[in-house]
C-alpha positions as CSV (number, residue, x, y, z in Angstrom):
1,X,7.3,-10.4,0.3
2,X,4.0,-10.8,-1.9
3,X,4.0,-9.3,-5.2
4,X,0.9,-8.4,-7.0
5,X,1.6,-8.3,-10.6
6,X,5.2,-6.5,-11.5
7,X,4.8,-3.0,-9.6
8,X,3.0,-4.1,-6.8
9,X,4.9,-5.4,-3.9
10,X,3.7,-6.4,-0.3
11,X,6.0,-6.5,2.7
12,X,5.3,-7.9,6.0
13,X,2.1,-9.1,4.7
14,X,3.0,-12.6,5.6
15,X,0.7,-14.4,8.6
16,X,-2.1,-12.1,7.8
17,X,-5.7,-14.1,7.3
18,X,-6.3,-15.4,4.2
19,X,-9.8,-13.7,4.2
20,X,-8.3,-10.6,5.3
21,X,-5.5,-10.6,2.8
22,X,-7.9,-10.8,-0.1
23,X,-9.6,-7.4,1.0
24,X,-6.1,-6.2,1.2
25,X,-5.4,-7.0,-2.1
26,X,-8.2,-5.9,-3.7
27,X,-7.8,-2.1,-1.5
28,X,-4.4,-2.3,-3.1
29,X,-5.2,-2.9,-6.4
30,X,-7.6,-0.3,-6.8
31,X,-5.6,2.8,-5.3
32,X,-2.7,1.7,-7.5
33,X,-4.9,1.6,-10.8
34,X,-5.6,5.4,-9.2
35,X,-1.9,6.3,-8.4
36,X,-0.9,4.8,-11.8
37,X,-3.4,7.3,-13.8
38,X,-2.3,10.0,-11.8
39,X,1.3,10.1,-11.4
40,X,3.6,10.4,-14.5
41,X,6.3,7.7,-14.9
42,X,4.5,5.3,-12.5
43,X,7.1,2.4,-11.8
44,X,6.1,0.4,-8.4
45,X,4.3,1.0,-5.1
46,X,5.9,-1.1,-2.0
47,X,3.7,-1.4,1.1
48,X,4.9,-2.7,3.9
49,X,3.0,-3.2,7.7
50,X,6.2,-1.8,9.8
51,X,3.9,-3.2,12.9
52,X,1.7,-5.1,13.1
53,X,0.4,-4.3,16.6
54,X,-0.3,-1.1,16.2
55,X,-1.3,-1.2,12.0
56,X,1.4,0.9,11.3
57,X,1.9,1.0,7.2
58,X,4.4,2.7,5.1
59,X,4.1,3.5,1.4
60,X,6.9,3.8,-1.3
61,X,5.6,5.0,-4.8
62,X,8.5,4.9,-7.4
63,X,7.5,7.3,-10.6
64,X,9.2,10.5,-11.8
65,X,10.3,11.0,-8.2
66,X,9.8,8.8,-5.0
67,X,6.6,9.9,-2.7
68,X,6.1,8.1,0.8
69,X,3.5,8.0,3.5
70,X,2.6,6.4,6.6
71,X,-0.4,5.6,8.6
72,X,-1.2,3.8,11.5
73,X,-5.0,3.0,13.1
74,X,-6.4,0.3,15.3
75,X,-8.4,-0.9,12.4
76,X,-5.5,-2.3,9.8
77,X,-7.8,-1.3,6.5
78,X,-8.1,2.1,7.7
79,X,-4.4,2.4,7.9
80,X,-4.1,0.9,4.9
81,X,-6.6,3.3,3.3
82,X,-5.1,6.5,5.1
83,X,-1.8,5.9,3.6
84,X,-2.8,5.4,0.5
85,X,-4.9,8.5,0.7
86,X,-2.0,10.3,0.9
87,X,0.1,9.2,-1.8
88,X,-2.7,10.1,-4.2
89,X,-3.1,13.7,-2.2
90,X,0.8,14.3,-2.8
């Protein structure tokens, strides 16, 4: 588990490219400043990469209630950003 600050967590993150992880991180951090603005209450956002092979991601946003999504694509940052799309959609 990586954790990004206190309401940022990471899972299954672990073995990714340094160079790639950075990207990650920085997509991350930007949709949560989003989510955070937007969503009353905000507490944490988990993601975690369910597979790896296929880019399959799952998000977990704790706030006044608990919204989830999940995304999968060939390219792992377009999962990433289709997920997170979501959340800030819901």
């Amino acid at each position: 588990m990586i954790e990004l600050g206190g309401s940022i967590k990471l899972s299954n993150f672990e073995g990714i490219e340094p160079a790639l992880l950075i990207v990650i991180k920085k997509v991350v951090g930007n949709y949560t400043k989003k989510i955070s603005e937007s969503f009353k209450e905000f507490k944490e956002i988990m993601i975690t990469l369910e597979d790896k092979s296929t880019n399959k991601i799952a998000v977990r946003v704790k706030a006044d209630k608990e919204y989830t999504s999940e995304a999968s694509d060939k390219n792992l940052f377009f999962a990433l950003d289709k997920a997170l799309s979501i959340i800030l959609k819901q």
